[in-house]
NUZAVO-115620 format. One record per atom (N, C-alpha, C): x, y negated, z; residue in one letter. Coordinates in steps of 0.1 Angstrom, whole numbers, plus 5000, padded with zeros to 4 digits. Last residue first. Layout:
<sites>
> xx; yy; zz; type
> X; Y; Z; A;
...
</sites>
This chain:
<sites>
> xx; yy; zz; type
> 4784; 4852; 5027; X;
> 4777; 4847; 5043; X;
> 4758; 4840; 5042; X;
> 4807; 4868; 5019; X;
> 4790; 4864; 5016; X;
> 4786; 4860; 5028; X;
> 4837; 4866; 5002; X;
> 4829; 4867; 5016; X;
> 4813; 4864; 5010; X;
> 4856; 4868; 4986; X;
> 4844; 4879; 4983; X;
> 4834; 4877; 4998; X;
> 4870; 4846; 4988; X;
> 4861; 4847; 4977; X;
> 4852; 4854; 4979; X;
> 4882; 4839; 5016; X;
> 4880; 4852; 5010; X;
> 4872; 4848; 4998; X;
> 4890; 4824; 5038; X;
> 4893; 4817; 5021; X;
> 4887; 4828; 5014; X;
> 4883; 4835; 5061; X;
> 4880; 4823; 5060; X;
> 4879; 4821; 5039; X;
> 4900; 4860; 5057; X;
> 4883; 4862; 5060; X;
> 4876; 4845; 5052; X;
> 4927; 4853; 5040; X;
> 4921; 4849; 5061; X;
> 4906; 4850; 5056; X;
> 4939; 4884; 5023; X;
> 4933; 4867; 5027; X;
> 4930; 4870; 5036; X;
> 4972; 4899; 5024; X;
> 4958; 4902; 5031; X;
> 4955; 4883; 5026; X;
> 4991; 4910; 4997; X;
> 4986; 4897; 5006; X;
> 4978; 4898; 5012; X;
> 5012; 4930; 4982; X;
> 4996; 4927; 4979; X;
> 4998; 4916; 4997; X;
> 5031; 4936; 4954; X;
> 5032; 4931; 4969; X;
> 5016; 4926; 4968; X;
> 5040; 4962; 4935; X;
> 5031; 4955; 4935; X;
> 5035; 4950; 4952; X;
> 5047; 4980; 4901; X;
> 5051; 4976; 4914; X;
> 5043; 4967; 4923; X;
> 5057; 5003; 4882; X;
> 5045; 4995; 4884; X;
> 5050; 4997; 4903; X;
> 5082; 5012; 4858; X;
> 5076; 5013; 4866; X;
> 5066; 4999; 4876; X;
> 5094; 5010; 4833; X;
> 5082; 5015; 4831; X;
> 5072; 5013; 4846; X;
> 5122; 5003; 4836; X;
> 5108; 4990; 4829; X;
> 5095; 4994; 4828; X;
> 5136; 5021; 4850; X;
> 5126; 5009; 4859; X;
> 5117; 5000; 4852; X;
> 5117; 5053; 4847; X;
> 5129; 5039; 4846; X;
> 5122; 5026; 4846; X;
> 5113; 5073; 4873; X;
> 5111; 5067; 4867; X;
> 5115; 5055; 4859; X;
> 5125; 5088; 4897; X;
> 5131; 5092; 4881; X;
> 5121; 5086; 4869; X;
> 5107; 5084; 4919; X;
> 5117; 5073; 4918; X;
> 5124; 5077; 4903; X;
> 5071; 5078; 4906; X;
> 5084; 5085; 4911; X;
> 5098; 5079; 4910; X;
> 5053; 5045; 4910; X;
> 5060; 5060; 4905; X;
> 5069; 5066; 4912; X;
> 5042; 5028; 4929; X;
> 5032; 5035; 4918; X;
> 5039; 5049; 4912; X;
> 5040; 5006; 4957; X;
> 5053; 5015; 4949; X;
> 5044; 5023; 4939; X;
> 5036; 4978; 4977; X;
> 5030; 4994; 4966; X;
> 5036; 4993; 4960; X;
> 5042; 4964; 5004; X;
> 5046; 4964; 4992; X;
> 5041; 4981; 4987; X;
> 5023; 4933; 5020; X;
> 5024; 4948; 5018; X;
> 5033; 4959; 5002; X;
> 5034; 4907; 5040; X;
> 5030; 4915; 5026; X;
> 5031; 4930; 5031; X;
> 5015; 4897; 5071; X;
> 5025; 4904; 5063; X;
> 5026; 4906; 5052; X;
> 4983; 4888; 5074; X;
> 4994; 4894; 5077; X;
> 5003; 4895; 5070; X;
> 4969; 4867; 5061; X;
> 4965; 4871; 5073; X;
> 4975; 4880; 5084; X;
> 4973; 4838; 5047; X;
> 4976; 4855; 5048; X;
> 4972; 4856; 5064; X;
> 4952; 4812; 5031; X;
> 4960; 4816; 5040; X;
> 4961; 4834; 5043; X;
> 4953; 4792; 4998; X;
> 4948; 4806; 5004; X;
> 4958; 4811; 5019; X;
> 4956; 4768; 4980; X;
> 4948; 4768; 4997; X;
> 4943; 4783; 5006; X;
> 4965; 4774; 4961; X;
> 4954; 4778; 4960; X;
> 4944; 4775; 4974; X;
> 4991; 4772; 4965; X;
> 4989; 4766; 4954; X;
> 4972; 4760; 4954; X;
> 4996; 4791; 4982; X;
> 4998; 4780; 4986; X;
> 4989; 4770; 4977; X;
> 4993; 4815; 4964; X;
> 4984; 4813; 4978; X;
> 4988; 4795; 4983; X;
> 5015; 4805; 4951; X;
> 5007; 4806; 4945; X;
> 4994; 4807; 4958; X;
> 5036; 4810; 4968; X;
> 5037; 4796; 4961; X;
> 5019; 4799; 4960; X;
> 5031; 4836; 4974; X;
> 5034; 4825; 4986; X;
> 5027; 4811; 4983; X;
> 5044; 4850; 4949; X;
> 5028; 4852; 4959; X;
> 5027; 4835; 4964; X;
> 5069; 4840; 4949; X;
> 5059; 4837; 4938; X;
> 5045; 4835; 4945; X;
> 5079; 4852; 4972; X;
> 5080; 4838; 4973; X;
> 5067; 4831; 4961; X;
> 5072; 4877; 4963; X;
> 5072; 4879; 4979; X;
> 5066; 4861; 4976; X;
> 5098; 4881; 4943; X;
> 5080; 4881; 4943; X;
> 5074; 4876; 4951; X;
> 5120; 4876; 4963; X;
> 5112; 4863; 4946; X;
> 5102; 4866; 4946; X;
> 5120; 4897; 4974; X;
> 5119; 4882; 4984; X;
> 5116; 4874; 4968; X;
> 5121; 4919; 4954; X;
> 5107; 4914; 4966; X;
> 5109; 4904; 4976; X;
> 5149; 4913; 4946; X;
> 5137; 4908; 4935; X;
> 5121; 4911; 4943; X;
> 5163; 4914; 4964; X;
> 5161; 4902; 4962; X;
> 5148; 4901; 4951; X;
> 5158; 4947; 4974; X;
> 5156; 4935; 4984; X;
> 5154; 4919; 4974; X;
> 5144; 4963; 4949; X;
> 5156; 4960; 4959; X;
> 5150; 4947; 4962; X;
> 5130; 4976; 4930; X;
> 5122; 4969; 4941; X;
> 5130; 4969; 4948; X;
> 5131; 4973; 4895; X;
> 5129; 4981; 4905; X;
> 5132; 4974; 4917; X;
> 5101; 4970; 4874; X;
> 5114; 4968; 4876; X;
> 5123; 4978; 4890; X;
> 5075; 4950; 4874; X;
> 5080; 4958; 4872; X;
> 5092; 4962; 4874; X;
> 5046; 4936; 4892; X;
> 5058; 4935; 4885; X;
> 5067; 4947; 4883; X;
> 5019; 4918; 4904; X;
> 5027; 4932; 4895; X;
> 5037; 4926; 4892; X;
> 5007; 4902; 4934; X;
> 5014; 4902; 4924; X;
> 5026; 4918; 4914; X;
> 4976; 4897; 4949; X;
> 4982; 4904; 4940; X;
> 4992; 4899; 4935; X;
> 4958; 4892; 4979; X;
> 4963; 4883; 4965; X;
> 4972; 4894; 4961; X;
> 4931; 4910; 4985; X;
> 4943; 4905; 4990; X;
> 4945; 4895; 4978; X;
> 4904; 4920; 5014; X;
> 4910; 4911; 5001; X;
> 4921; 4902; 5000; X;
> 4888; 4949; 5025; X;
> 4898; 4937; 5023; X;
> 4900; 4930; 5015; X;
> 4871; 4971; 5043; X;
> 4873; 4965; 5033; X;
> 4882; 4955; 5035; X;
> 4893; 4987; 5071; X;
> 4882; 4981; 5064; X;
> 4885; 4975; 5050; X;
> 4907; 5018; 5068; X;
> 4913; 5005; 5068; X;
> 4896; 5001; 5062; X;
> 4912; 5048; 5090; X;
> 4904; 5040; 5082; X;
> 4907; 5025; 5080; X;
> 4938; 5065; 5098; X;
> 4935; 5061; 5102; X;
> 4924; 5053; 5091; X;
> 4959; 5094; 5114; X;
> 4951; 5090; 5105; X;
> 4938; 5083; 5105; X;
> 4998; 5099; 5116; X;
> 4982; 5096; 5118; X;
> 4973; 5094; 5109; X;
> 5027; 5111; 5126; X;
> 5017; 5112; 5111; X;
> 5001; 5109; 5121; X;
> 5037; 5121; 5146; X;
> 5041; 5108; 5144; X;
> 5034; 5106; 5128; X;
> 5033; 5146; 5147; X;
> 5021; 5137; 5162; X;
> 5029; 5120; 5155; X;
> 5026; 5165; 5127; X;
> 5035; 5160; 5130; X;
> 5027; 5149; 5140; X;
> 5004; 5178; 5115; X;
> 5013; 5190; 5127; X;
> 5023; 5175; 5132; X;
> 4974; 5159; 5111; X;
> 4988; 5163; 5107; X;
> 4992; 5174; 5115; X;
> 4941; 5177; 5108; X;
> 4948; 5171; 5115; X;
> 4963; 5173; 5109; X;
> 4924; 5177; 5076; X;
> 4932; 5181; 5088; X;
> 4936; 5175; 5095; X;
> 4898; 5156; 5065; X;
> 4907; 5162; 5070; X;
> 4915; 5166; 5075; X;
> 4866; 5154; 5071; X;
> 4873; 5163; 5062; X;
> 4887; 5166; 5062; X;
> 4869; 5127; 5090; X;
> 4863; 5147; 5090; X;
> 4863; 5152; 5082; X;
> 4873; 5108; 5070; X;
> 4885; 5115; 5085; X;
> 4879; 5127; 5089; X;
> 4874; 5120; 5039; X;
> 4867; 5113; 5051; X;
> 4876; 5119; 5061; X;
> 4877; 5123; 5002; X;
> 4879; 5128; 5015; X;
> 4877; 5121; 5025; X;
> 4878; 5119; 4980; X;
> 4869; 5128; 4984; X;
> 4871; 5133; 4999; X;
> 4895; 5096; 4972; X;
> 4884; 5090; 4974; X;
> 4875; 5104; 4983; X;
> 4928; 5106; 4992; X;
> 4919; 5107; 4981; X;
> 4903; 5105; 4982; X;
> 4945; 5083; 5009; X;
> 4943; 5098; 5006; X;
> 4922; 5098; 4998; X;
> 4974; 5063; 5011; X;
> 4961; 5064; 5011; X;
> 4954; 5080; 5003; X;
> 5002; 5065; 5028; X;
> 4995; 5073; 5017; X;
> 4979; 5072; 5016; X;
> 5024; 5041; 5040; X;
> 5009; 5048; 5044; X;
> 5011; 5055; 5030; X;
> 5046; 5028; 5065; X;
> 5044; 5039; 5052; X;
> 5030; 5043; 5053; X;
> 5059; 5006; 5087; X;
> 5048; 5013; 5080; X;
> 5045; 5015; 5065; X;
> 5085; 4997; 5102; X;
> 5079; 4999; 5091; X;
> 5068; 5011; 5091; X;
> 5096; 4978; 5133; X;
> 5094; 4990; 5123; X;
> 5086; 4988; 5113; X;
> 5093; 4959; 5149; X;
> 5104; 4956; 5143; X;
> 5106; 4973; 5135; X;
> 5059; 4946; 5135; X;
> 5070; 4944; 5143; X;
> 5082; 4946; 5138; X;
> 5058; 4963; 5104; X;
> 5050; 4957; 5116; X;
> 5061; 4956; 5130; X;
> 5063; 4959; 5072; X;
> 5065; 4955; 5084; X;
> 5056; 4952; 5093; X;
> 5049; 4983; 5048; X;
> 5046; 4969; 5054; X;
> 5053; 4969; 5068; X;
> 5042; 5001; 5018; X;
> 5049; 5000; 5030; X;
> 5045; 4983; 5040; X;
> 5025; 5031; 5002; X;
> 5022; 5015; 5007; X;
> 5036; 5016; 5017; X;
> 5022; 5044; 4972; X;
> 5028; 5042; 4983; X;
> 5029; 5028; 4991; X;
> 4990; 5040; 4952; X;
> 5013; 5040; 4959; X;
> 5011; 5042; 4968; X;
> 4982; 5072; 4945; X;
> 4994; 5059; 4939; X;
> 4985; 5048; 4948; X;
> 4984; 5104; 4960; X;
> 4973; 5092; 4952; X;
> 4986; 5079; 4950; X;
> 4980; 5137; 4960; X;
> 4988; 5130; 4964; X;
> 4984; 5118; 4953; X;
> 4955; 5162; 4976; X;
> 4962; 5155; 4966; X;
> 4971; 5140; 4967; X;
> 4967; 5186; 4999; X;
> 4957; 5169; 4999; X;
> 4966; 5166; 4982; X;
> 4967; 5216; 5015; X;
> 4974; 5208; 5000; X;
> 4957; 5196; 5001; X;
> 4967; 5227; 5044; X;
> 4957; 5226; 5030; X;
> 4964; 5221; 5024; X;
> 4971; 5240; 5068; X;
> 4979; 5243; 5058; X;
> 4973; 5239; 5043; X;
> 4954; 5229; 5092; X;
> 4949; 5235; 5079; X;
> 4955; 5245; 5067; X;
> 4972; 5211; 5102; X;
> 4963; 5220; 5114; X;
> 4960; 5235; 5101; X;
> 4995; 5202; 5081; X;
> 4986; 5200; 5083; X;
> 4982; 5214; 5095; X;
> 5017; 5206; 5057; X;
> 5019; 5202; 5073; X;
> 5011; 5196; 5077; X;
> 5013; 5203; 5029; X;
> 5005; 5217; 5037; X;
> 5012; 5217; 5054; X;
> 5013; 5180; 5017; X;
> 5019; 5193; 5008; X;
> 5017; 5203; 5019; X;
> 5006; 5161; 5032; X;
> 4996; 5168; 5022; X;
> 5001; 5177; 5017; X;
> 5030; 5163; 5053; X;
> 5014; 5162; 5056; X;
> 5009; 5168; 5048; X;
> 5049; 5158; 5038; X;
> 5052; 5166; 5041; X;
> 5037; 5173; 5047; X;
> 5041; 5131; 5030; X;
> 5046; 5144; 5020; X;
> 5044; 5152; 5027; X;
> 5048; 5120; 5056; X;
> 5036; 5121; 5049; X;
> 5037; 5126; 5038; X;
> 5078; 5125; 5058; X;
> 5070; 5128; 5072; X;
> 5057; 5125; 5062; X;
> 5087; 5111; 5034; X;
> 5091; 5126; 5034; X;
> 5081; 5131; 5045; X;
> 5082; 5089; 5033; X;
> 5078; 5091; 5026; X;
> 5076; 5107; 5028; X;
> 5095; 5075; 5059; X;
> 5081; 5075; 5054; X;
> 5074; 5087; 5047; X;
> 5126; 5078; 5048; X;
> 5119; 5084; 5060; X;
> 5103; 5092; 5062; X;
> 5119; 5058; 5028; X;
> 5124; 5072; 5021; X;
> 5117; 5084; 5034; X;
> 5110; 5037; 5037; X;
> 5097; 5043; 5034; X;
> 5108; 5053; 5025; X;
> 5137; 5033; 5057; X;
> 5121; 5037; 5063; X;
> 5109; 5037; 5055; X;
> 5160; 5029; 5040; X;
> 5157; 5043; 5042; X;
> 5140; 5047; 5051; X;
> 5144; 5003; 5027; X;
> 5145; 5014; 5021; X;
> 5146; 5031; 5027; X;
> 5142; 4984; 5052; X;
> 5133; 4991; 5046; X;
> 5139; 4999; 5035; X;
> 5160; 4998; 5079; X;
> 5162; 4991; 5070; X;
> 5152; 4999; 5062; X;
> 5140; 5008; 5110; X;
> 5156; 5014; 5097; X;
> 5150; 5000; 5092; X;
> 5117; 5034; 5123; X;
> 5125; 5019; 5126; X;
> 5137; 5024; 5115; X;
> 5084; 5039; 5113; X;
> 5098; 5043; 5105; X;
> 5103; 5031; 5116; X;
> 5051; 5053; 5113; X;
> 5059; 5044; 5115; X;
> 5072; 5044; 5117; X;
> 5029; 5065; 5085; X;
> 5036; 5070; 5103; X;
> 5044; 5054; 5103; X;
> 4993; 5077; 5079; X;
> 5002; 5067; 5080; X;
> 5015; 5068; 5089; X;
> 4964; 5082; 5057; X;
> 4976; 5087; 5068; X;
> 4991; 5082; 5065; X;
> 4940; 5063; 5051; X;
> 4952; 5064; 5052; X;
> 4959; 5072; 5058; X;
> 4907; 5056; 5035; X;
> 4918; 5062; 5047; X;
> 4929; 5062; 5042; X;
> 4897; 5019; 5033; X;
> 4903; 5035; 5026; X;
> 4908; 5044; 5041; X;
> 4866; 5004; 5020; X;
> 4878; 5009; 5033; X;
> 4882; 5018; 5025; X;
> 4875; 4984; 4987; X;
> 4867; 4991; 4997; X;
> 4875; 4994; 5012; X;
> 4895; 4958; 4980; X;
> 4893; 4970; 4983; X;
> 4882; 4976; 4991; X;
> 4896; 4930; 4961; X;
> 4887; 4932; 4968; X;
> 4890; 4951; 4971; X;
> 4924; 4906; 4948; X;
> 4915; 4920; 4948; X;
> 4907; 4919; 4958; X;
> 4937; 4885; 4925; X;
> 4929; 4882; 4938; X;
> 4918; 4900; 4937; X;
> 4967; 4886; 4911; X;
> 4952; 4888; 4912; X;
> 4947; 4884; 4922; X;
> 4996; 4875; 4886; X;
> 4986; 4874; 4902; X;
> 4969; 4877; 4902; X;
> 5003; 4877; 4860; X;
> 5007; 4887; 4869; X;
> 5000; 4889; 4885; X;
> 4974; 4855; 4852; X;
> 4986; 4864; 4847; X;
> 4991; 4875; 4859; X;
> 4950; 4857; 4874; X;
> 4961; 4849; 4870; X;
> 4975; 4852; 4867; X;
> 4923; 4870; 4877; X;
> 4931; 4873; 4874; X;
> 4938; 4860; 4867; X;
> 4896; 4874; 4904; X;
> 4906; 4867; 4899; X;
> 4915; 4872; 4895; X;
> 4885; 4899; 4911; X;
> 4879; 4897; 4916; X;
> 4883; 4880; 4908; X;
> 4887; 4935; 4912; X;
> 4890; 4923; 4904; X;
> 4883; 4911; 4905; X;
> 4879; 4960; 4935; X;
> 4868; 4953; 4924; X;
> 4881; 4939; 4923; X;
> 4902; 4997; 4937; X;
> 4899; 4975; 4939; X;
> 4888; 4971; 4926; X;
> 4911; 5023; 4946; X;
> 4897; 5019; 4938; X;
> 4898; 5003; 4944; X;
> 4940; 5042; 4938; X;
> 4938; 5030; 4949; X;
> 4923; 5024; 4938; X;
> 4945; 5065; 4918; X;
> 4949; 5050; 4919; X;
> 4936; 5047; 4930; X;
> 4959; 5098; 4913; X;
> 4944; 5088; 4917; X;
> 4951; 5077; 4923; X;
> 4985; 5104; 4896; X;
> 4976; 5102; 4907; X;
> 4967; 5096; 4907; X;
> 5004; 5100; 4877; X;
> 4991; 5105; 4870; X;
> 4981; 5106; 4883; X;
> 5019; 5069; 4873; X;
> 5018; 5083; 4877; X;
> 5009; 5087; 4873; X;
> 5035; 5060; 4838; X;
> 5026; 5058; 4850; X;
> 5023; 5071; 4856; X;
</sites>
């Protein structure tokens, strides 16, 4: 497992491999890739790397936090790096790169599914489909797209590594709503 600061979720339902999470807001610095999803969160990966390892206004070093998020939007890809609990959009730098942003995500709540292994196309359309069932299962509607979190380095082997497709809920089904 990586040794980064992990993404802060309150647990909210746990059904074997499926959760139901609650996230606080996070920041993100985030860019947008057109490609086939693999080479656009390799693309991703390197333009926001490239950020906290000192391509910044600042030249500062950002610590580097688990996972890596990716998600189709439109007909491009979104890579984010959520960046570390100690830090606020005024704390940090601006990127140097104008295609690196940075941006606050509200609270949320998704559905969950872990898995391990490694994350080619057919085994995230099975997971992808598991979620689905199971939101279905549950009367739970998505709000958007999956989102897929990556947790290790790629010289990680694959039984070790932690994977995840996370689900936005519709406000509407949210468990954690309070009204």
């Amino acid at each position: 497992m990586s040794k980064a600061e992990q993404v802060p979720y309150r647990l909210l339902e746990s059904h074997g491999a499926i959760e139901i999470r609650h996230y606080p807001a996070l920041i993100v610095a985030e860019t947008e890739v057109v490609g086939k999803r693999k080479s656009a969160i390799e693309a991703g990966f390197r333009s926001l790397a490239a950020y906290i390892f000192g391509g910044n206004q600042k030249s500062e070093r950002i610590a580097m936090t688990a996972p890596v998020m990716q998600g189709v939007a439109g007909d491009h890809w979104r890579v984010r790096f959520v960046m570390p609990r100690d830090k606020n959009l005024s704390s940090l730098p601006l990127p140097n790169n104008d295609r690196v942003s940075l941006l606050e995500i509200p609270p949320t709540t998704f559905a969950v599914i872990r898995y391990s292994g490694t994350a080619g196309e057919e085994v995230i359309a099975s997971q992808t489909n598991r979620l689905f069932d199971f939101m279905r299962s549950r009367a739970l509607s998505s709000v958007d797209s999956p989102v897929y979190a990556f947790y290790n380095p790629p010289w990680t082997l694959p039984f070790l590594r932690r994977n995840e497709i996370l689900v936005e809920i519709s406000p509407d089904d949210d468990p954690n709503r309070t009204e």
